[in-house]
C-alpha angles and dihedrals in degrees: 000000000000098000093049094049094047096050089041085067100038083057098048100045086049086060089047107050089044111053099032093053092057088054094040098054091035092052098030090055098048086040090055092040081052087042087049094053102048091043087052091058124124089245095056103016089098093042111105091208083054095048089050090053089045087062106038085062087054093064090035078071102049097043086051100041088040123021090030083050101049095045094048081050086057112051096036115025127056122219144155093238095060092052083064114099083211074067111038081052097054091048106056083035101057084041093066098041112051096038083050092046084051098052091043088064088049089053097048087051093056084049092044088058089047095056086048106056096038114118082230115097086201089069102034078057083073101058091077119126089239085058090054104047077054103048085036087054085047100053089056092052088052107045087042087057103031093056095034087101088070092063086061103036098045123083140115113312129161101261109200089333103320113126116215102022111152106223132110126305125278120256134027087356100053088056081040096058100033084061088046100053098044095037102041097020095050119356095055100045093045104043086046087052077049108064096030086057099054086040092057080043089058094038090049094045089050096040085057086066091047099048083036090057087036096056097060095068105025140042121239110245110237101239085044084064096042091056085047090050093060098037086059099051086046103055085044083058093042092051095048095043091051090044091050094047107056089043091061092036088045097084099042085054093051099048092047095055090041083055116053086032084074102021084126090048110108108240133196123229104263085041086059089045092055101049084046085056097061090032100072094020092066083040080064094050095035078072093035080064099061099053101050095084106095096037092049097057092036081068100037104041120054085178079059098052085047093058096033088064094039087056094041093052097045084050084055098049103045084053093056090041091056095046100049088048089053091049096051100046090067095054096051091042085056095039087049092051085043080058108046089042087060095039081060099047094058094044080054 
């Protein structure tokens, strides 16, 4: 009964592992190009909460492309290149920058929308499009130093009893490195979202009075409004972006604490399947994760669909534009030679 259990759900999370990740990095990708057109519109191009989320697509694309490719590669497909510790570095290495990259930028946009809604002017004076390409800048730097020491203390090591497993190195370092993940990796971005979050709820919910008060003795001026307009798209999307991903990065956080918490606990063999079994299947949702974006704010943003399609059009255009251009200018090269032949022809 055990056998069979145990093999059931190793045949079920290969599926699994092999057939989601292909979805997840095809429609993430297109999801974070599409992302990448609509951020880099005129109307939001000079908004810092738009430039956060413009680069945090960026990043969607290269964890996807890179890190979801190398660890399908991994599991599933057997070369020479994945048995080098060069590789084996890189890999572990790249997995925990761009996804942290990623979910900086998320965090700077929560603050951004925080800046932006205080009664202070002092702190609205930070939500300013100069202030993001620094703290942006800044954020690279960070998470490029602060994760270097796994390109020296990863390599191949025998894991409960499995030779040439790439992952840290036993000892001080391994307690060292599972604290880290879940606390720098997950606990610090999100309870900074957090509380960035609940802060932009109460200044909503006090600026309300204020406009509300305001209103009654003076209009509104239109392109006010219209600034309004996108800030408040942007903070719903903001909200909904922060609640989704700590739901799907919920249960890797919590595996891989489960796991090296009792890394020294003796385990039978279905306990061991089963923790296989999450393992690799929040693994599945941690990428997940990375390729929501654009479709999460295509159904919660109707401002963002409106964009999206502007953008999308003038792509269009300027294609067809292009290619009828580069299909005239042939013709009337040939009909000016035709010309100036004949042309030749009579002075002879």
């Amino acid at each position: 009964m055990t056998d069979s259990y145990i093999t059931t759900l190793s045949q079920v999370i290969s599926k699994i592992t092999l057939y989601v990740p292909y979805f997840t990095i095809t429609l993430g990708t297109i999801g974070a190009l599409c992302n990448i057109l609509t951020f880099s519109a005129k109307k939001l191009r000079q908004n810092p909460c738009a430039f956060y989320f413009l680069c945090s697509s960026v990043f969607d694309i290269l964890t996807l492309s890179i890190c979801g490719t190398l660890r399908l590669m991994v599991d599933h497909y057997q070369y020479a290149l994945n048995q080098t510790a060069i590789f084996c570095k890189i890999r572990v290495y790249l997995t925990g920058v761009f996804p942290g990259i990623s979910t900086a930028c998320l965090v700077l946009a929560t603050i951004d929308r925080c800046w932006l809604t205080s009664s202070l002017a002092r702190w609205r004076r930070w939500s300013k499009i100069t202030i993001a390409y620094r703290l942006v800048i800044v954020a690279i730097i960070v998470w490029l130093i602060s994760l270097a020491h796994m390109l020296v203390f990863y390599d191949f090591y025998t894991i409960n009893g499995v030779p040439n497993t790439c992952s840290s190195q036993p000892g001080v370092y391994s307690t060292f490195i599972s604290a880290f993940l879940v606390i720098w990796l997950t606990i610090i971005p999100y309870i900074c979202m957090f509380i960035a979050s609940m802060m932009t709820f109460s200044h909503i919910r006090a600026s309300r009075e204020r406009v509300m008060a305001f209103q009654q003795q003076q209009q509104q001026q239109q392109q006010q409004e219209a600034h309004r307009r996108v800030d408040r798209h942007l903070i719903l999307i903001m909200f909904i972006q922060v609640i989704l991903s700590v739901i799907l990065l919920s249960l890797r956080t919590v595996v891989i604490a489960y796991t090296y918490l009792t890394r020294d606990v003796v385990k039978d063999s279905r306990s061991r399947a089963i923790e296989s079994f999450f393992s690799q299947f929040g693994t599945v949702v941690y990428y997940i994760n990375y390729a929501k974006s654009f479709y999460l704010c295509t159904l919660a943003s109707p401002l963002f669909r409106q964009v999206f399609w502007n953008q999308l059009n003038q792509f269009k255009n300027y294609i067809t534009h292009s290619t009828r251009e580069n299909a005239v200018v042939p013709i009337s090269i040939t009909a000016a030679t035709k010309k100036r032949s004949n042309q030749d022809v009579l002075n002879d």
